[in-house]
Kinemage of the C-alpha trace (Angstrom):
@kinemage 1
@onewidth
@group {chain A} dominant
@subgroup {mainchain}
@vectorlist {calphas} color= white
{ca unk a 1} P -29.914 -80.494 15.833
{ca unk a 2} L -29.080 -84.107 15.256
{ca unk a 3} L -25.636 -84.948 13.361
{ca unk a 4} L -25.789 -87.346 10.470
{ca unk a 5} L -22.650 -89.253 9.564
{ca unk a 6} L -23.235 -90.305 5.482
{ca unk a 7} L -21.699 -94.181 4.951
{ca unk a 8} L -21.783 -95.968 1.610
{ca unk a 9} L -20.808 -99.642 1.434
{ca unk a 10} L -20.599 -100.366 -2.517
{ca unk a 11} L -20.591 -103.694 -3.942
{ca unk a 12} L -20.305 -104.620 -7.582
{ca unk a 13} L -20.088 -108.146 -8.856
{ca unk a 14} L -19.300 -108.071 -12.632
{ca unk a 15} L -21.035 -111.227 -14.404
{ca unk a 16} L -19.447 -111.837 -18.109
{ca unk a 17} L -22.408 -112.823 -20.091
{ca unk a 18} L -21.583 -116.118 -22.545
{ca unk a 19} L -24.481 -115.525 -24.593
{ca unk a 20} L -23.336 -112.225 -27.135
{ca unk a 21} L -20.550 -112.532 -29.115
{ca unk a 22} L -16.479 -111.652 -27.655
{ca unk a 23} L -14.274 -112.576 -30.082
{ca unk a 24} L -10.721 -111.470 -31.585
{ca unk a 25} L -11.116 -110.944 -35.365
{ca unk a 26} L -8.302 -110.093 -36.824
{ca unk a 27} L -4.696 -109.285 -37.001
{ca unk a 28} L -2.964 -106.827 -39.159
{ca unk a 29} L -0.704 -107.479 -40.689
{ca unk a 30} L -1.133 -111.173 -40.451
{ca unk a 31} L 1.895 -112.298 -41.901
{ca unk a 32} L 5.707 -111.621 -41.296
{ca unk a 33} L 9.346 -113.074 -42.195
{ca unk a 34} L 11.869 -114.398 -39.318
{ca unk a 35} L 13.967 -112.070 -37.818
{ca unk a 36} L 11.458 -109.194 -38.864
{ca unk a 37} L 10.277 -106.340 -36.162
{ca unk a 38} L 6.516 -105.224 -36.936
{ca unk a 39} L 3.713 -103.668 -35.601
{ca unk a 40} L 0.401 -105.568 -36.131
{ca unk a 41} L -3.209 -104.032 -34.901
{ca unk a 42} L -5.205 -106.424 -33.387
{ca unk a 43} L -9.178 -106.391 -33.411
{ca unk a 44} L -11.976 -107.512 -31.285
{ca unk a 45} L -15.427 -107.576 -31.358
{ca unk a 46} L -17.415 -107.454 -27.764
{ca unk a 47} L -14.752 -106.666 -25.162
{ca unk a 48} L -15.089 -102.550 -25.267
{ca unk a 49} L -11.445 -102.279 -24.438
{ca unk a 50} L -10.880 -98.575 -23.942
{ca unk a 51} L -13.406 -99.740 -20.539
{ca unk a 52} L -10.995 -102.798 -19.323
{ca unk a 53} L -8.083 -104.687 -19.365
{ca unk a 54} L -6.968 -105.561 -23.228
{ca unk a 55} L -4.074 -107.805 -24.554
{ca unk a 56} L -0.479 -107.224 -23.079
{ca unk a 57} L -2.093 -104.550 -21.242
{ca unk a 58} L 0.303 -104.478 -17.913
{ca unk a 59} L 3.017 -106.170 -19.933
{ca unk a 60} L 2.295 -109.877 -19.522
{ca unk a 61} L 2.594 -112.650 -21.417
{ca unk a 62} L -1.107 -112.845 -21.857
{ca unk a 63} L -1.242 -112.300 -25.893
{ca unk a 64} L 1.356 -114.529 -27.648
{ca unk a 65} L 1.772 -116.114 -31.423
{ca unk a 66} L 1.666 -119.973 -31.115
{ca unk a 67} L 2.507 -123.044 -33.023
{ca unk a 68} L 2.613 -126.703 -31.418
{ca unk a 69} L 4.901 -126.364 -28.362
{ca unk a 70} L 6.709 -122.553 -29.652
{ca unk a 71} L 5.540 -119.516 -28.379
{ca unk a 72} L 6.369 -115.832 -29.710
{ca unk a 73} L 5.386 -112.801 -27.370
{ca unk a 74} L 4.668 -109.401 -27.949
{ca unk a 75} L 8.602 -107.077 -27.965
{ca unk a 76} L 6.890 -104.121 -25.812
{ca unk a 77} L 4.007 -102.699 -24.294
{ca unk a 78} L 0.615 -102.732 -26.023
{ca unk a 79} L -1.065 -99.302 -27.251
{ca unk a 80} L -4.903 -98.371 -26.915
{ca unk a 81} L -6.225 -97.591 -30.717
{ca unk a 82} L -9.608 -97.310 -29.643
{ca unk a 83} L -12.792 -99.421 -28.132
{ca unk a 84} L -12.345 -102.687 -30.617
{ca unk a 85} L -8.285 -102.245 -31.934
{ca unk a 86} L -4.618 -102.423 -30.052
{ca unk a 87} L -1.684 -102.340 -31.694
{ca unk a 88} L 1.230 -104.622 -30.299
{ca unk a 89} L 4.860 -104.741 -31.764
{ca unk a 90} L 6.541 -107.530 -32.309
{ca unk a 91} L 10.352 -109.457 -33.022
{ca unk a 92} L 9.923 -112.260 -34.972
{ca unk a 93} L 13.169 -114.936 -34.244
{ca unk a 94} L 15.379 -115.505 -37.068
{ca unk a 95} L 14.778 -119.256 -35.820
{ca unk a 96} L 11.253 -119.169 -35.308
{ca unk a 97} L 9.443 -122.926 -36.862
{ca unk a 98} L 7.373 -121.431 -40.240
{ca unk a 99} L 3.743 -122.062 -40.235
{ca unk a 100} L 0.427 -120.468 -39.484
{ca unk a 101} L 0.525 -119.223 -35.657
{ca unk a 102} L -2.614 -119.213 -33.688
{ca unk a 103} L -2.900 -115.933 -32.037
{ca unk a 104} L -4.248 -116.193 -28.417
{ca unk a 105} L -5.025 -113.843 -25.521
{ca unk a 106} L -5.677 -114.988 -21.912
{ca unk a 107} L -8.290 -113.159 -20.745
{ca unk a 108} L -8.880 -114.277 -17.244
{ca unk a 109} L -10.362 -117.976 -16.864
{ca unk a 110} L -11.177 -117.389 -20.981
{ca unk a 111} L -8.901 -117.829 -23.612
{ca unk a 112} L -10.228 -116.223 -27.160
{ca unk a 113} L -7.469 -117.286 -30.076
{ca unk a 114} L -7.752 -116.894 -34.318
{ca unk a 115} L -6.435 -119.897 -35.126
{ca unk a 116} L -3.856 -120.022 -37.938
{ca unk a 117} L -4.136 -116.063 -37.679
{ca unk a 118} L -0.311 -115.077 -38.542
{ca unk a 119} L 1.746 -116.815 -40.796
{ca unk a 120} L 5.536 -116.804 -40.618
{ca unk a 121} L 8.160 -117.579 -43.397
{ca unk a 122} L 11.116 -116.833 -45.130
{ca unk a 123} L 8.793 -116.365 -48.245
{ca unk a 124} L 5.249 -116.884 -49.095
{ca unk a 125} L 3.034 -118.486 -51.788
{ca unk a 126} L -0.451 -116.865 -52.244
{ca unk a 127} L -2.951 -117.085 -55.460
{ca unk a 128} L -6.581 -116.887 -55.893
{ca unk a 129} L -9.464 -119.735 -55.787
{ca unk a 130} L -12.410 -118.910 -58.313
{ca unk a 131} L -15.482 -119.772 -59.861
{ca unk a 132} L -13.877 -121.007 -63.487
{ca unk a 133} L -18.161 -120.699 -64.606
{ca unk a 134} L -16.666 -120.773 -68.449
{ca unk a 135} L -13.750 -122.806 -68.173
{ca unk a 136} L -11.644 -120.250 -69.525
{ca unk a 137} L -8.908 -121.024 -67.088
{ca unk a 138} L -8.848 -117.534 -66.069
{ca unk a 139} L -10.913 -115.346 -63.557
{ca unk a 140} L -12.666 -112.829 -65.401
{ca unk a 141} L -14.881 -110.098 -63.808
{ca unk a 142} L -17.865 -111.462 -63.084
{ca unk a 143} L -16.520 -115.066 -61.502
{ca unk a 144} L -16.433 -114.871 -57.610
{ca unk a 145} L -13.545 -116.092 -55.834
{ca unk a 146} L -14.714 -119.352 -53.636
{ca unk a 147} L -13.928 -119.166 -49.861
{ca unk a 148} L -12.975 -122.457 -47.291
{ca unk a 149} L -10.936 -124.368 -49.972
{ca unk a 150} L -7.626 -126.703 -48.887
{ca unk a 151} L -4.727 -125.225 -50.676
{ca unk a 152} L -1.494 -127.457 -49.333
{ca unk a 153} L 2.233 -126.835 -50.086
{ca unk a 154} L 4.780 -130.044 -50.423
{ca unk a 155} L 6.885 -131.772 -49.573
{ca unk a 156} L 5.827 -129.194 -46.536
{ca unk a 157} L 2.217 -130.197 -46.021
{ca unk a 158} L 1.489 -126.717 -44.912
{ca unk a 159} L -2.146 -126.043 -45.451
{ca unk a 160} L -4.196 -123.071 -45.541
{ca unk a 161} L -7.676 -122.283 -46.623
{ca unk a 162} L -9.469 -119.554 -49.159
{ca unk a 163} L -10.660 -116.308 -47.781
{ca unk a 164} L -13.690 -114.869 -48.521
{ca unk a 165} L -12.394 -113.304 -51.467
{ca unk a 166} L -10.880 -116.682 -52.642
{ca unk a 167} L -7.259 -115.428 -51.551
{ca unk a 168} L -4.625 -117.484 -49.886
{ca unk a 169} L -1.304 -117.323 -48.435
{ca unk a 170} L 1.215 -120.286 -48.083
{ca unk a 171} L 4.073 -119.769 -46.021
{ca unk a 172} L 7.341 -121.431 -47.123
{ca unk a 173} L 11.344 -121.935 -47.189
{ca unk a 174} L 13.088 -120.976 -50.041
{ca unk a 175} L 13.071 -123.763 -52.835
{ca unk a 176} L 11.228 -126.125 -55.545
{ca unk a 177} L 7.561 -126.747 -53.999
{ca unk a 178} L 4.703 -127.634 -55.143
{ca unk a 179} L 1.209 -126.473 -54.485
{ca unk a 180} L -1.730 -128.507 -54.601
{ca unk a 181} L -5.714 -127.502 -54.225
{ca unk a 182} L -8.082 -130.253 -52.509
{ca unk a 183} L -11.798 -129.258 -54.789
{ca unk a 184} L -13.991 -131.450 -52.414
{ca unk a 185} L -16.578 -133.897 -53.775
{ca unk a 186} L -18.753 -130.921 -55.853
{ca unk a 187} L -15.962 -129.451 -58.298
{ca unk a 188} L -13.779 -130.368 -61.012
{ca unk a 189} L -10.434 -127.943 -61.316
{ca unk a 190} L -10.393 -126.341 -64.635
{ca unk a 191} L -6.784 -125.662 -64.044
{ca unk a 192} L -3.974 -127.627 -63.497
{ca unk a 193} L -4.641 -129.097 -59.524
{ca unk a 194} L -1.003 -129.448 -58.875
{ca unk a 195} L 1.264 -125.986 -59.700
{ca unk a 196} L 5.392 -126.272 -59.297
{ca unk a 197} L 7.057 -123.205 -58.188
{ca unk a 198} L 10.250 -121.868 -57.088
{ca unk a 199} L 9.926 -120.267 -53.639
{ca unk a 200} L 12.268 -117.272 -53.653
{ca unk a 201} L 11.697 -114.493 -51.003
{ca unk a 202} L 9.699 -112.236 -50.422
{ca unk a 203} L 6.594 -113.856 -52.115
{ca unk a 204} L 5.648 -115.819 -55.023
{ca unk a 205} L 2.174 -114.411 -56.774
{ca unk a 206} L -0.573 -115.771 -59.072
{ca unk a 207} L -0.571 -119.438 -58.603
{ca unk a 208} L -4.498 -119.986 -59.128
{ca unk a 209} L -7.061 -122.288 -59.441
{ca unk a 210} L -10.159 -122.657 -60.839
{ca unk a 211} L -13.298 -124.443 -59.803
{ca unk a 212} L -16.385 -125.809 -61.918
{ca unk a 213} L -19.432 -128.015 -60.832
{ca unk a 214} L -19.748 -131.243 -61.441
{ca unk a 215} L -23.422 -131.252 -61.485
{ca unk a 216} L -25.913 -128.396 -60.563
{ca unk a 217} L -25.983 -128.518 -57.141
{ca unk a 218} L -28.321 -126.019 -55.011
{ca unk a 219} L -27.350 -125.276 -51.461
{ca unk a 220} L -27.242 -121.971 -48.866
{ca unk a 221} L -25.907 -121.350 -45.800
{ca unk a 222} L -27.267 -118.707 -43.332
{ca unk a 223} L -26.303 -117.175 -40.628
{ca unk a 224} L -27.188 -114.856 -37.728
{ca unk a 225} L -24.775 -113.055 -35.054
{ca unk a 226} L -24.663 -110.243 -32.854
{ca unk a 227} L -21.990 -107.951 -33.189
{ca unk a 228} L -22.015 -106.003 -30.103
{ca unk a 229} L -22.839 -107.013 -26.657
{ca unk a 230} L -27.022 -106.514 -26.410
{ca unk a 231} L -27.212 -103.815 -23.457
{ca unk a 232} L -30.427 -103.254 -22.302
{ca unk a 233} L -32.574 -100.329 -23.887
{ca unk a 234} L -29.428 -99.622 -26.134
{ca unk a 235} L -29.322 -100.275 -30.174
{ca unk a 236} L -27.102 -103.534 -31.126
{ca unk a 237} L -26.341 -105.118 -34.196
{ca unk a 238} L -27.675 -108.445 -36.121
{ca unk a 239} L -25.679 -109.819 -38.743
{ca unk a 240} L -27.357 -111.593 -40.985
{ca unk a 241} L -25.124 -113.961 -43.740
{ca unk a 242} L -26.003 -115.848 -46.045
{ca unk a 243} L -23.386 -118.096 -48.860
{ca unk a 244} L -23.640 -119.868 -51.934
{ca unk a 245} L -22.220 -123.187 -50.858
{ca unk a 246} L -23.230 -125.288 -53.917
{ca unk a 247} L -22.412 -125.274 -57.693
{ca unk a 248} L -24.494 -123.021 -59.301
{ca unk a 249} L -25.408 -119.474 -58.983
{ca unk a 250} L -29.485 -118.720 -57.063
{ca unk a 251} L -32.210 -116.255 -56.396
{ca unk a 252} L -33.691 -116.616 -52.847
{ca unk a 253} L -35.588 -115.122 -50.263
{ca unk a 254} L -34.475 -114.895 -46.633
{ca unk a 255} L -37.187 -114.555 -43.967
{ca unk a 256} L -35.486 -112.770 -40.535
{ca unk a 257} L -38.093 -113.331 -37.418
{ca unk a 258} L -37.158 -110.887 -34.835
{ca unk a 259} L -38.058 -111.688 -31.350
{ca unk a 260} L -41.143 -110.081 -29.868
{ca unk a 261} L -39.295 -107.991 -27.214
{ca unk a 262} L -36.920 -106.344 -29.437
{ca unk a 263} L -37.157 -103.100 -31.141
{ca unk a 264} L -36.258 -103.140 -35.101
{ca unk a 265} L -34.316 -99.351 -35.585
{ca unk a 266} L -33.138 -99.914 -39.449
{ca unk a 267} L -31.010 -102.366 -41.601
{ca unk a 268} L -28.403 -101.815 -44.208
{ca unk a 269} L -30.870 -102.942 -47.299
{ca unk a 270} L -34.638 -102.407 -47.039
{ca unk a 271} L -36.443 -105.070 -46.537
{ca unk a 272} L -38.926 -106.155 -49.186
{ca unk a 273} L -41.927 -107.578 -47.195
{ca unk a 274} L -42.550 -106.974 -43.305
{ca unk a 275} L -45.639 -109.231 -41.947
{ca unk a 276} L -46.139 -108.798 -37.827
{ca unk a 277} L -41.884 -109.268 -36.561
{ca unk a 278} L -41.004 -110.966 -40.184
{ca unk a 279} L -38.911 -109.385 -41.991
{ca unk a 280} L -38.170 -110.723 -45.669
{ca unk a 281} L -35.255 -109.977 -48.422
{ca unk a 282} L -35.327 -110.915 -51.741
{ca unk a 283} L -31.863 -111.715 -53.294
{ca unk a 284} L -30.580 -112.521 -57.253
{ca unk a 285} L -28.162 -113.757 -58.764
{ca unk a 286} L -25.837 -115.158 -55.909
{ca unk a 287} L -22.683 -116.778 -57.061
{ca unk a 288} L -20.847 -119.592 -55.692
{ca unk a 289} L -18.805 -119.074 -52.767
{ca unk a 290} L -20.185 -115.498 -53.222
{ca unk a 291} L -21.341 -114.091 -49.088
{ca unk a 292} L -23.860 -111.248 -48.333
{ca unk a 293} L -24.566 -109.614 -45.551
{ca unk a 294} L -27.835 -107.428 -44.134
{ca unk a 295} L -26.980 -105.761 -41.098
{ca unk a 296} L -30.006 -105.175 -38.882
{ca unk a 297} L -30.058 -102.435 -35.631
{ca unk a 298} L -32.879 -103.044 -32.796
{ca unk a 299} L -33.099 -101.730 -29.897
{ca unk a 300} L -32.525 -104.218 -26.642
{ca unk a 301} L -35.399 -104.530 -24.092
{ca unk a 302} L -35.454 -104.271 -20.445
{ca unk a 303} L -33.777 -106.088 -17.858
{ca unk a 304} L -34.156 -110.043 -16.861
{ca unk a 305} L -34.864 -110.328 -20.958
{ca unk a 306} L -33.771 -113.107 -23.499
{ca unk a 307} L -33.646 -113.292 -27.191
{ca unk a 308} L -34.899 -115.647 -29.686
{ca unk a 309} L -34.423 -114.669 -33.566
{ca unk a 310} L -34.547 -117.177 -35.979
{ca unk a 311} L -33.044 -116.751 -40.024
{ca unk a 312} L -33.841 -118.730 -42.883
{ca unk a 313} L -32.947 -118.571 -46.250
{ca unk a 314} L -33.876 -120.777 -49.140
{ca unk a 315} L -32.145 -121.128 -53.248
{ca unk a 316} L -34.509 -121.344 -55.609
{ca unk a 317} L -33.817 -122.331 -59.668
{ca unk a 318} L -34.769 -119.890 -62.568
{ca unk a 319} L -38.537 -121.176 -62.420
{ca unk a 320} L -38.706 -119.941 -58.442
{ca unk a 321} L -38.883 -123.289 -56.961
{ca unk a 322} L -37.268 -123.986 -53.537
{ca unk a 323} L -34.514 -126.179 -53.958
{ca unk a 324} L -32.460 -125.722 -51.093
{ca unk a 325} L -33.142 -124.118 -47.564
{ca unk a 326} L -31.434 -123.461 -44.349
{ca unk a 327} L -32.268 -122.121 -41.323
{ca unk a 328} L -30.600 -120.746 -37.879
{ca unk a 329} L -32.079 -120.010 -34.205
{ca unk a 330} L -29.939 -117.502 -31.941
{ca unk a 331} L -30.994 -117.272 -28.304
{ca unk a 332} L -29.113 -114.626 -26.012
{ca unk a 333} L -29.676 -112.747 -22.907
{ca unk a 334} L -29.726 -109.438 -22.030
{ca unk a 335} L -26.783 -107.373 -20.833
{ca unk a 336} L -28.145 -105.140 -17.693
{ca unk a 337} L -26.637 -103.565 -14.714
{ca unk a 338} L -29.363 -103.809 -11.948
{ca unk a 339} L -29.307 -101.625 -9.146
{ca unk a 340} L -31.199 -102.603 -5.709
{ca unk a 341} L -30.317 -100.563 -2.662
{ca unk a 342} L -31.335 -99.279 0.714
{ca unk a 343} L -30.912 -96.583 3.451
{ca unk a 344} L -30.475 -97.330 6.642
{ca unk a 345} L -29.602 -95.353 10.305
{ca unk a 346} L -27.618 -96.194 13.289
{ca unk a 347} L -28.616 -96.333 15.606
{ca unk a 348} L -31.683 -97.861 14.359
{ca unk a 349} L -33.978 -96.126 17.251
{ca unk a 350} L -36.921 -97.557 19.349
{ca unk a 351} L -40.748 -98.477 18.949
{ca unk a 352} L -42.542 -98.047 15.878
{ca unk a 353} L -41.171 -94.340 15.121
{ca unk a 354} L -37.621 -95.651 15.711
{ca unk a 355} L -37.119 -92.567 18.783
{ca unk a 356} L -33.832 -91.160 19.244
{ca unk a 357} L -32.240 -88.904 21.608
{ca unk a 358} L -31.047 -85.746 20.621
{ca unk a 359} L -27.228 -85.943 21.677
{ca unk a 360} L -27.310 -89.090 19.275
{ca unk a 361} L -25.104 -89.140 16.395
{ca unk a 362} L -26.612 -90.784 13.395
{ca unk a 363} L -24.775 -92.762 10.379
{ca unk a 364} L -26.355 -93.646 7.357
{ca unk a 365} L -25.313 -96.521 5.298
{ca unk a 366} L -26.378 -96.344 1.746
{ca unk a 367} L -26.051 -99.951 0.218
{ca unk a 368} L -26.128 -100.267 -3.693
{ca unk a 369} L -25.532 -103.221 -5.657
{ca unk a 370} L -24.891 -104.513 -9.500
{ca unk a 371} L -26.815 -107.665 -9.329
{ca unk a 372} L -27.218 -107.364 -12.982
{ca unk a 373} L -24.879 -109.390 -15.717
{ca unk a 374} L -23.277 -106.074 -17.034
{ca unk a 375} L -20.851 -103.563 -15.902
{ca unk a 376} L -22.729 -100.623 -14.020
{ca unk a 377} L -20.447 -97.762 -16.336
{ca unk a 378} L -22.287 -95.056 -14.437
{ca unk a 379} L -23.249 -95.124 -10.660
{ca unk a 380} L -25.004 -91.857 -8.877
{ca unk a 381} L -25.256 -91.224 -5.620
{ca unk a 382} L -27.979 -88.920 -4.593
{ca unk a 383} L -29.098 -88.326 -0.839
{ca unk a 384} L -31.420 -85.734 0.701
{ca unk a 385} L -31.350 -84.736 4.031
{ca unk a 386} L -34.180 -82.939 6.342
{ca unk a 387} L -32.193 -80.001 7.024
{ca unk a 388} L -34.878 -78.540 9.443
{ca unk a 389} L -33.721 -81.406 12.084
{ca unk a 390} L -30.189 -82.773 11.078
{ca unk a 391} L -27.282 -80.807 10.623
C-alpha cells in the first residue's frame, strides 16, 4: 500500500468590519477624588472580549484617563468580567488637574474613547435639569428630566451636560462657585439660571433647574443602531430611539422598514401595524427630553450581504396632524467567515489519471482560508482516506 503524509497549511486573515457598531459605553464608577484608589468596570458594546485582546490586557498603557496634555493609567492588571465588561483599578494622583477625563483605549490602528467619561475633583456639584411644565419651580412626578443641556461652573468654566435622566455632575475645588445653566434658544428657566454654592467635599446636591417653552414647538429625533456585530445567519439587535427634542409633549407613529434580506425574530413592544417589511408603532404622550426605545431581533442573512433599514418617526398635535418628522437610513454589511479550500497530492502524478508508483510516498496539503470579514471561531478539519489502497 501507498503511504499518505496529511499537511495542512492554514491561513486566516481577520478583516474588522467598520460598518456595525464597536464602541466603549461606559465607565463605572465614573467619577473619583485625587489621591483616591478605585476599581471602575468598564463596558463595551461590539468587541466580544472574552474572544480577544481587551483594555490593559498584557499590562500596557493602552487604556488611560486623559485631559489636555495629562494622562492617568490603569494601577494593575485588568480583569475579564465577561464578553462586554472589564474591571481595571485605578490611583488617582493627589495632584491630578480636575476636570472631565476622556477615557480612551488603543485598540490597534483604532482608538475608541467616551469623551468627558470620568470626572475628577476634590468635590462635586450635581442637580437635576427638568421639564418645569407648571412652573412650580419644582420637579414633580410626572415632569421628565431634559437630557444634552450646558450646565457650567465659575469662575472654573467647567462644563458638563444633562444625562438622559436630566442628571449632572460638576467637578470642583473646594470654595464659593457658582453654577450656571445655558437653556438654548427654545426655553425660558423657571428657576433661578445662576445658583451660588459653597463647594465643600465630598459633594454638593440639589442645585436644579427648570425648563419651560417659549412657544409650542414640535420636533423628534430618531434613531437606529445595531447593538451587536450582524454575524451571518445569527440573531442581532436594532435599536430603535426616538426623543422629544422640542417644547411640548406628542403622540406619533414611527414606521421601521426592515431590509428585504433580513429576518424579523421579535421586538421588545408589539408592533401595531405590519404591511410587507414595515413595521409601525404608535406612541402617546411623549414628554420633552423624554427617550424611548423598541428593541428589534432579526436574524442576519447569508454571506457577501448588506443592510439597508430605514426609521422614521413623526409628532403629531392633539388633532393627529403631522407636525414634525424625522427620518434615519443605516446601511451595514454582513459579518461572515468564508471558508474556500482545496486538497491536493505530491507528487501530483502523470497523464490524465495522475499515475503513481507504488514505492511513492504521498503528502496531502489541505489549504483552508477565512476570506470572509469575521473571525472563523470554529474551524474543522475532516479528511477521508481510501483505506483499501493507502495506508
Amino acid at each position: 500500500m501507498k503511504k499518505s503524509i496529511l499537511l495542512a497549511a492554514f491561513f486566516l486573515f481577520i478583516c474588522l468590519g467598520k460598518s456595525y457598531s464597536q464602541s466603549l459605553l461606559s465607565i463605572t464608577p465614573n467619577s473619583g477624588v485625587r489621591g483616591q484608589s478605585l476599581t471602575t468596570t468598564v463596558t463595551g458594546a461590539g468587541f466580544f472580549f472574552t474572544m480577544g485582546s481587551y483594555p490593559n490586557q498584557f499590562g500596557l498603557n493602552d487604556f488611560y484617563l486623559k485631559l489636555n496634555n495629562y494622562y492617568i493609567y490603569p494601577s494593575g492588571w485588568s480583569t475579564l468580567i465577561d464578553d462586554d465588561n472589564v474591571s481595571i483599578p485605578w490611583n488617582i494622583p493627589a495632584n491630578a488637574p480636575i476636570g472631565n477625563y476622556t477615557v480612551q483605549w488603543d485598540f490597534g490602528w483604532t482608538s475608541f474613547t467616551i469623551p468627558g467619561g470620568f470626572s475628577i475633583a476634590d468635590a462635586f456639584v450635581q442637580g437635576n435639569v427638568y421639564w418645569d411644565s407648571d412652573s412650580s419651580l419644582t420637579q414633580n412626578g410626572s415632569e421628565n428630566g431634559m437630557a444634552n443641556y450646558k450646565v457650567m461652573l465659575l469662575p472654573d468654566s467647567l462644563v458638563t451636560f444633562s444625562t438622559n435622566s436630566g442628571s449632572y455632575s460638576l467637578p470642583a475645588v473646594i470654595g464659593p462657585k457658582n453654577v450656571k445653566i445655558l437653556p438654548g434658544n427654545l426655553w425660558n428657566v423657571t428657576t433661578d439660571s445662576v445658583v451660588a454654592v459653597n463647594v465643600i467635599p465630598p459633594v454638593v446636591t440639589g442645585i436644579n433647574f427648570g425648563l419651560k417653552g417659549k412657544n409650542d414647538v414640535y420636533k423628534i429625533d430618531v434613531n437606529i443602531t445595531g447593538g451587536t456585530p450582524p454575524r451571518c445567519f445569527l440573531n442581532s439587535s436594532y435599536v430603535i430611539s426616538i426623543t422629544n427634542t422640542g417644547t411640548i409633549t406628542c403622540d406619533g407613529e414611527i414606521f421601521f422598514t426592515m431590509s428585504s434580506n433580513l429576518n424579523f425574530i421579535s421586538s421588545s413592544i408589539a408592533p401595531n401595524n405590519v404591511t410587507g417589511n414595515t413595521y409601525r408603532w404608535d406612541y402617546t404622550d411623549l414628554q420633552p427630553g423624554e427617550l424611548r426605545n423598541i428593541i428589534v431581533i432579526c436574524q442576519q442573512p447569508g454571506p457577501f450581504s448588506s443592510i439597508t433599514n430605514s426609521v422614521l418617526a413623526n409628532a403629531q398635535n392633539p388633532s393627529g396632524n403631522i407636525m414634525y418628522q424625522d427620518e434615519q437610513l443605516q446601511n451595514h454589511a454582513v459579518l461572515c467567515a468564508f471558508d474556500p479550500n482545496d486538497k491536493t497530492a505530491i507528487p501530483a502524478g502523470v497523464q490524465a489519471q495522475n499515475y503513481t508508483l507504488m514505492s511513492d510516498t504521498l503528502d496531502y496539503v489541505i489549504r483552508f482560508q477565512n476570506t470572509g470579514n469575521d473571525t472563523a471561531f470554529n474551524v474543522v478539519l475532516l479528511d477521508t482516506l481510501n483505506t483499501a489502497i493507502l495506508d
